[in-house]
PAPA-800832 format. One record per residue (C-alpha): x, y, z. Coordinates in Angstrom, 2 decimals, decimal comma. Layout:
KOLKOL|X|Y|Z .
...
REM end
This chain:
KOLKOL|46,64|-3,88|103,83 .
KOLKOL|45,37|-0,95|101,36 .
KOLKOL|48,14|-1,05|98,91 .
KOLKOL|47,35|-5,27|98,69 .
KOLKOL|44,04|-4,38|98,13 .
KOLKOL|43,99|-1,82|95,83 .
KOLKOL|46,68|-3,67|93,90 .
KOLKOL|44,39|-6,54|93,26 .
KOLKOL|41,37|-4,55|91,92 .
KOLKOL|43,77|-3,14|89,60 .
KOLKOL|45,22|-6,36|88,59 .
KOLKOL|41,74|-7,64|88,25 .
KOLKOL|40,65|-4,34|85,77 .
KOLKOL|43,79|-4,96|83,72 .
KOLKOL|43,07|-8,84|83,66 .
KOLKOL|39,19|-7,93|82,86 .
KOLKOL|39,63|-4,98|80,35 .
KOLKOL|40,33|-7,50|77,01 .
KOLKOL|37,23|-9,02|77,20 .
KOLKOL|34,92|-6,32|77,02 .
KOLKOL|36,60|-3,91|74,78 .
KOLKOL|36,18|-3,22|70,96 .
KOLKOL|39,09|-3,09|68,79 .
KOLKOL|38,76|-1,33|65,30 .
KOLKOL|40,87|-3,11|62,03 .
KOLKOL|41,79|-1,17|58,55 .
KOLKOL|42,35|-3,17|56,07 .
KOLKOL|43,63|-0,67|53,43 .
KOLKOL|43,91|-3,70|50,46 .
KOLKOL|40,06|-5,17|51,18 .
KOLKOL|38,88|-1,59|50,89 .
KOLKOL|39,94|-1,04|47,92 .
KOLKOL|38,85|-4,51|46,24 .
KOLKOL|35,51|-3,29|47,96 .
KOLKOL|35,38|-0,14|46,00 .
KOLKOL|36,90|-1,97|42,82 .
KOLKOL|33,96|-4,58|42,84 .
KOLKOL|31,19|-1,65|43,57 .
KOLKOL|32,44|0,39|40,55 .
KOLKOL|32,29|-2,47|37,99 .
KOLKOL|28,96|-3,01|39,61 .
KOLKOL|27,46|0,06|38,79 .
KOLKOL|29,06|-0,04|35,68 .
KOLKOL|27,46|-2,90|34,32 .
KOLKOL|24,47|-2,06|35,32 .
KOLKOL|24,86|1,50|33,56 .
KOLKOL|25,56|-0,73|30,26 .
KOLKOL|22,34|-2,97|31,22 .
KOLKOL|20,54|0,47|31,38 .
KOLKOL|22,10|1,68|27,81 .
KOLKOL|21,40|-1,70|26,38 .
KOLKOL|17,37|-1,16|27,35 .
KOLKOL|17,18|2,32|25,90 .
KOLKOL|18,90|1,01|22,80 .
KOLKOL|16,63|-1,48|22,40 .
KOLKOL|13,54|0,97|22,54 .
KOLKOL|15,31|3,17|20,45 .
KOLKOL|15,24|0,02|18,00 .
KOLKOL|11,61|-0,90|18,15 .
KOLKOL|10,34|2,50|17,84 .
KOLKOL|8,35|2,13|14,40 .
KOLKOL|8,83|5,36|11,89 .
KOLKOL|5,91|7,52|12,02 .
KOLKOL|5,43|7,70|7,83 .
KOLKOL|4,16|5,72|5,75 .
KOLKOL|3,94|6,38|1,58 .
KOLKOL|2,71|2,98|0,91 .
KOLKOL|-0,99|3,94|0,69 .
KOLKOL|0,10|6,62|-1,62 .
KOLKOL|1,89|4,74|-3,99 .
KOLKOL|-0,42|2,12|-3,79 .
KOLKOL|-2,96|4,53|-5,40 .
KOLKOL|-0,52|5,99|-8,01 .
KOLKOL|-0,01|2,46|-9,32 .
KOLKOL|-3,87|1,70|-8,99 .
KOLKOL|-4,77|4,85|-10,90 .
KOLKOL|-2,11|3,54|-13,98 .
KOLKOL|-4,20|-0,08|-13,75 .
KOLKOL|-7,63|1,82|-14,16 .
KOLKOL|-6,57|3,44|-17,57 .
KOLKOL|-5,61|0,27|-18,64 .
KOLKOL|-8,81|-1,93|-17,87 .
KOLKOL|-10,65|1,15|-19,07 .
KOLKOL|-9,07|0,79|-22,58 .
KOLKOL|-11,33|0,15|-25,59 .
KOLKOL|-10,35|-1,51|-28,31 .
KOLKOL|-8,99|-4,83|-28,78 .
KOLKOL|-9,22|-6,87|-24,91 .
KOLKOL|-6,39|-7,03|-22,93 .
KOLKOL|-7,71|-10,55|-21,92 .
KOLKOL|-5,89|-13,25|-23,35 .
KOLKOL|-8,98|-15,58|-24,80 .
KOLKOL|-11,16|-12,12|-25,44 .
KOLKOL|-8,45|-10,84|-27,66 .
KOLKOL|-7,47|-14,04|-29,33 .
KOLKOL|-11,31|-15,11|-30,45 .
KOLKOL|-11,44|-10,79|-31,83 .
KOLKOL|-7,97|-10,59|-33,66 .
KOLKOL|-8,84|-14,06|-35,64 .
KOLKOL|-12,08|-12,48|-36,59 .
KOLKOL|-11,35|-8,84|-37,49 .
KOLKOL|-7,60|-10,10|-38,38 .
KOLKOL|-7,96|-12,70|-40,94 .
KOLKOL|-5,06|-14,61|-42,53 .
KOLKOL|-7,47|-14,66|-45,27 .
KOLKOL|-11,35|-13,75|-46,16 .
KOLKOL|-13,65|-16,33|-46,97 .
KOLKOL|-15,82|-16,65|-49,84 .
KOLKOL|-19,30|-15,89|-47,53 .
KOLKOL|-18,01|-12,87|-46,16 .
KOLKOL|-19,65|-9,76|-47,64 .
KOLKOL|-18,10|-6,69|-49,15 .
KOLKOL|-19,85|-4,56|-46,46 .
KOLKOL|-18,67|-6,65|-43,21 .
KOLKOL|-15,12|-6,22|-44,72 .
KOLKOL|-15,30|-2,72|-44,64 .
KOLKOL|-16,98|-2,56|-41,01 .
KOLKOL|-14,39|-5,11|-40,26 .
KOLKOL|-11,71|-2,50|-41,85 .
KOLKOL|-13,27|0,30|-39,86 .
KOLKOL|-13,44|-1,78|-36,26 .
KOLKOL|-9,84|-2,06|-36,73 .
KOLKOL|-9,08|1,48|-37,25 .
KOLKOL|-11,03|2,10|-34,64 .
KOLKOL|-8,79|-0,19|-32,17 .
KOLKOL|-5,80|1,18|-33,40 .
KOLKOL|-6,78|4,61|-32,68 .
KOLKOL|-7,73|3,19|-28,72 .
KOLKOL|-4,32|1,57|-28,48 .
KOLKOL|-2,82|5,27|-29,55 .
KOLKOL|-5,36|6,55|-26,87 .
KOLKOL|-4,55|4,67|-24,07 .
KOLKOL|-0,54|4,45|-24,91 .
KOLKOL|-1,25|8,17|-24,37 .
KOLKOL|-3,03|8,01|-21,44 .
KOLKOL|-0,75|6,40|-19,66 .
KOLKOL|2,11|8,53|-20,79 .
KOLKOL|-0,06|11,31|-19,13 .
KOLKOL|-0,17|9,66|-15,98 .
KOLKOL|3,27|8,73|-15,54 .
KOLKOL|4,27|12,36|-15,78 .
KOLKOL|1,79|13,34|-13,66 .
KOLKOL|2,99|10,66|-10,95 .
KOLKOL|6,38|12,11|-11,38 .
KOLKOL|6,49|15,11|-9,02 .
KOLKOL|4,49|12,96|-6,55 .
KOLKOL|7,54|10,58|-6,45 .
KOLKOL|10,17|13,12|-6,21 .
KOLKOL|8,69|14,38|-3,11 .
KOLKOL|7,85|11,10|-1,71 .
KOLKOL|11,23|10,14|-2,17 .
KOLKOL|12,54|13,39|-0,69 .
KOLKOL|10,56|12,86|2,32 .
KOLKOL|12,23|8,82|2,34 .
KOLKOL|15,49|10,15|2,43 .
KOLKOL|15,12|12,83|5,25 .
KOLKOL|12,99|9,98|7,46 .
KOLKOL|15,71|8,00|6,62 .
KOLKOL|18,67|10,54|7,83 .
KOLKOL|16,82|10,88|10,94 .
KOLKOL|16,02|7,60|11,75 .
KOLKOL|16,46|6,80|15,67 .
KOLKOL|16,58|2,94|15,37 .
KOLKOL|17,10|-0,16|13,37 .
KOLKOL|13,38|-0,75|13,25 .
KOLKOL|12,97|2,81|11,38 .
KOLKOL|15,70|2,71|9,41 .
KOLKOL|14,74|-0,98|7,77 .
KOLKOL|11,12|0,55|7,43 .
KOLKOL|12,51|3,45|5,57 .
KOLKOL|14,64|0,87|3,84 .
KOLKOL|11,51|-0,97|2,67 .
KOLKOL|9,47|1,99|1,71 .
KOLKOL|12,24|3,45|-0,90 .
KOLKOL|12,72|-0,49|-2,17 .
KOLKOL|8,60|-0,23|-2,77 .
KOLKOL|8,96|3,39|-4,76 .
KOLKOL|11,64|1,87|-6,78 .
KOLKOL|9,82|-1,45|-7,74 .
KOLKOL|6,70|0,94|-8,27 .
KOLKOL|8,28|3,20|-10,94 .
KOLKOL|9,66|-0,46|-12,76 .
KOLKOL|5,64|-1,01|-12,08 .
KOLKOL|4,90|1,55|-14,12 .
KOLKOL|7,32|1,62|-16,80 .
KOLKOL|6,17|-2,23|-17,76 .
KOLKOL|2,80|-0,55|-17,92 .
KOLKOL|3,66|2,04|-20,19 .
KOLKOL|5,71|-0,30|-22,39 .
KOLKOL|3,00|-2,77|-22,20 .
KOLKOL|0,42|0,11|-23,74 .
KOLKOL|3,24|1,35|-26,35 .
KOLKOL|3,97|-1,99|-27,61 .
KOLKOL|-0,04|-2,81|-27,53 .
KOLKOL|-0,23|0,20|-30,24 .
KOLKOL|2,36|-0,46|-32,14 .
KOLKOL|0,86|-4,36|-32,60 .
KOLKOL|-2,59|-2,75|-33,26 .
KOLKOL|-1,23|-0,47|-36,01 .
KOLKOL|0,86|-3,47|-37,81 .
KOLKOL|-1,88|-5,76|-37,73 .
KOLKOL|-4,30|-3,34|-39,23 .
KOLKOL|-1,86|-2,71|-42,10 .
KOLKOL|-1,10|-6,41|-43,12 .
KOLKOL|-5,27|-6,66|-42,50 .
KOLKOL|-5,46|-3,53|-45,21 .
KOLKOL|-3,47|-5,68|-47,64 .
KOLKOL|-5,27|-8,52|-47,23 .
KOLKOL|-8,32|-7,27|-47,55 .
KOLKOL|-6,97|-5,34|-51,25 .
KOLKOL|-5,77|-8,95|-52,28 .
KOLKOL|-9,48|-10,24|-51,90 .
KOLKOL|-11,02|-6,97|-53,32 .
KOLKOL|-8,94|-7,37|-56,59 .
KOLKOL|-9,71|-11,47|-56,72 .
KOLKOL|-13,13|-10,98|-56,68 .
KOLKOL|-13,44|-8,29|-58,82 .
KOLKOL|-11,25|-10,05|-61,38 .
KOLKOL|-13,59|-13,13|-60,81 .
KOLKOL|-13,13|-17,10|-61,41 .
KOLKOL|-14,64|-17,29|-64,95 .
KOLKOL|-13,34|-17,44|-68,38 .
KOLKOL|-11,85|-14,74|-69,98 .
KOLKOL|-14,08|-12,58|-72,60 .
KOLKOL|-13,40|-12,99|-76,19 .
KOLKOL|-15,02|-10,45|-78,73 .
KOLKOL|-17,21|-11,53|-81,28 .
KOLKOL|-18,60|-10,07|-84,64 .
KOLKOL|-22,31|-9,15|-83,94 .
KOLKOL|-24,69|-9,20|-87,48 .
KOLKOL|-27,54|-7,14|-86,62 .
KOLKOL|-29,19|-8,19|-89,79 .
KOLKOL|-29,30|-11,68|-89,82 .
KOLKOL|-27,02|-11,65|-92,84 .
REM end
């Protein structure tokens, strides 16, 4: 009667023991796809991360600017030339003054002495064109080292650039040097070739004004004949 009982609670633990135990699975392939997937994961988001500091490394504006300075290197060129005295660099100013000290031809009803003060004016302007053409020659020089080093300082900002966004500003600020220095050589050509006009028109002005001296000292009346004078009435 104990063996028959005993042999049922066994059979009933053996029956019972499925359902309440735990029962671990390794699945050697779904591991690895696990890890696989978690690696290209982090990955990506690694790139995401590079991408972002890329992209501040590309805004980041350069810390230099030489605009101001060759802003007032240009400016200082402009002020010798609308200081210049002389003949107007304004188009109507200069074009009512060269048709009155620059005559194609002198008029009957202008004097002997306003041709020479006209003769002298123009001397005068030439010697302001020569002036000026000058000045500006001076300044150009003296803009020179202050471009070499501004340009020096370009290239170096340049070489170290950490982004896009610096290197197109250091781009922009070598293209604004360059078209600066074309700037200033129109300037000085415009000065050289302003004295060089000056001087040609006061020559062909000198000429002119010989041509009228001579006409009216040679005069518009007739000839003079000699006569025989009697101072005796005989």
């Amino acid at each position: 009667m104990k063996r028959s009982l005993l042999a049922c609670v066994v059979a009933g633990a053996l029956t019972a023991a499925p359902a309440h135990a735990v029962l671990t699975v390794f699945d050697p392939s779904n591991y690895s796809q696990n890890i696989l997937t978690a690696a290209n994961t982090l990955e990506t988001i690694n790139n995401q991360v590079r991408q972002l500091q890329n992209d501040a490394l590309n805004l980041t504006k350069l810390p230099f600017s030489a605009l101001q300075q060759l802003r007032a290197r240009t400016q200082a060129v402009n002020q010798l030339i609308q200081q210049a005295q002389g003949l107007a660099f304004s188009v109507q100013q200069m074009e009512a003054d060269f048709a009155r000290l620059y005559p194609q031809e002198y008029s009957a009803t202008i004097s002997g002495s306003q041709m020479a003060i006209d003769a002298r004016t123009r001397w005068r302007n030439s010697l302001e064109a020569l002036r000026t053409a000058a000045q500006v020659q001076a300044q150009a020089v003296k803009n020179l080292p202050a471009d070499e080093q501004t340009l020096a300082d370009l290239v170096d900002r340049s070489q170290s650039a950490v982004g896009a966004l610096q290197a197109v500003q250091t781009t922009n600020q070598l293209l604004a040097l360059q078209a600066r220095q074309a700037m200033q050589s129109q300037q000085l050509k415009a000065t050289q070739d302003r004295a060089s006009a000056m001087e040609q028109a006061r020559q062909v002005a000198v000429q002119e004004r010989s041509r009228e001296v001579r006409r009216r000292f040679q005069g518009q009346g007739s000839v003079y004949t000699p006569q025989a004078v009697n101072f005796y009435g005989m």
